[in-house]
C-alpha positions in Angstrom: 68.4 124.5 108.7 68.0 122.8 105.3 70.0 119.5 105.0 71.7 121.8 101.5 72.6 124.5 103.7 73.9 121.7 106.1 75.9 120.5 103.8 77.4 123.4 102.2 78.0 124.7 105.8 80.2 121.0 106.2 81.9 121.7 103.0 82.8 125.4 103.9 84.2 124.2 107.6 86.2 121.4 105.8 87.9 123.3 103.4 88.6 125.9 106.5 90.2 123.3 108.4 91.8 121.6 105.2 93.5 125.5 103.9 94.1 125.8 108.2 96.4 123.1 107.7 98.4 124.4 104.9 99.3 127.1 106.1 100.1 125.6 109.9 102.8 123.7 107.7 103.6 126.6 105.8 103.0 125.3 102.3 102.4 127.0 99.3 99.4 126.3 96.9 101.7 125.4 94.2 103.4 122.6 96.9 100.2 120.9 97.6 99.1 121.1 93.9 102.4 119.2 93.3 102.0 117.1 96.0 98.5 116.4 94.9 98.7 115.8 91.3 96.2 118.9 91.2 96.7 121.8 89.1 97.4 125.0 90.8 94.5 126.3 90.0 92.3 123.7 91.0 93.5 123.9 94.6 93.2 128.0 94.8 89.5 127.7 93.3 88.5 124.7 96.4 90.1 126.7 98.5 88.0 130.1 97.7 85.1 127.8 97.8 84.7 128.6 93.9 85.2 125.2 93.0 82.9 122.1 94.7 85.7 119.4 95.8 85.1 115.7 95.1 85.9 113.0 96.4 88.8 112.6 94.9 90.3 116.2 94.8 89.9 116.1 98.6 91.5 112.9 99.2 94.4 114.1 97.1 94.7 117.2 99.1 94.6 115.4 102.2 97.1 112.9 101.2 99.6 115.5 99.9 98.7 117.7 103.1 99.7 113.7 105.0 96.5 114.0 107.0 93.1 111.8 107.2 90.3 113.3 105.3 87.9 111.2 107.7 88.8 112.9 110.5 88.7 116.3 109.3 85.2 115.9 108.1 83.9 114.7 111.6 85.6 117.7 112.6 84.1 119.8 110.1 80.4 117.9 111.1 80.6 118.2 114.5 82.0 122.2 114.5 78.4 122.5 112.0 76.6 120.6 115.0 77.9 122.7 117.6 77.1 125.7 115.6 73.3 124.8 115.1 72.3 121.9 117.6 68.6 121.6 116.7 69.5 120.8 113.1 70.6 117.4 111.9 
């Protein structure tokens, strides 16, 4: 696996995990674009993977979502890990 494919596999499982979690709590994307300081729009288009997060947008959607972006993206690394255990 190429470490670019690696990587937008890491970003696709993140923002999996990251939507998972809004909808567990059973918010709306208009709550965590509130909550965020992000514009509607901006959370639907990370979301639909149409849209490449940074930093900041994910921290923002974490914080509004109250959980630690550090630990969902060792989940998201090591789900990608499990998923293809030869690559690195």
């Amino acid at each position: 696996m190429s470490k670019n494919s690696r990587r937008e596999e890491i970003i696709a499982r993140l923002v999996e995990l990251i939507q998972a979690e809004r909808l567990r709590r059973k918010l709306s994307l208009n709550e965590v674009a509130t909550r965020s300081g992000l514009s509607h729009t901006m959370v639907m288009r990370v979301e639909k993977r149409e849209r490449l997060p940074t930093i900041d947008t994910l921290l923002r959607i974490t914080d509004a979502l109250e959980i630690d972006l550090s630990a969902v993206l060792g989940q998201a690394m090591r789900a990608v890990k499990r998923s293809n255990p030869a690559g690195r």
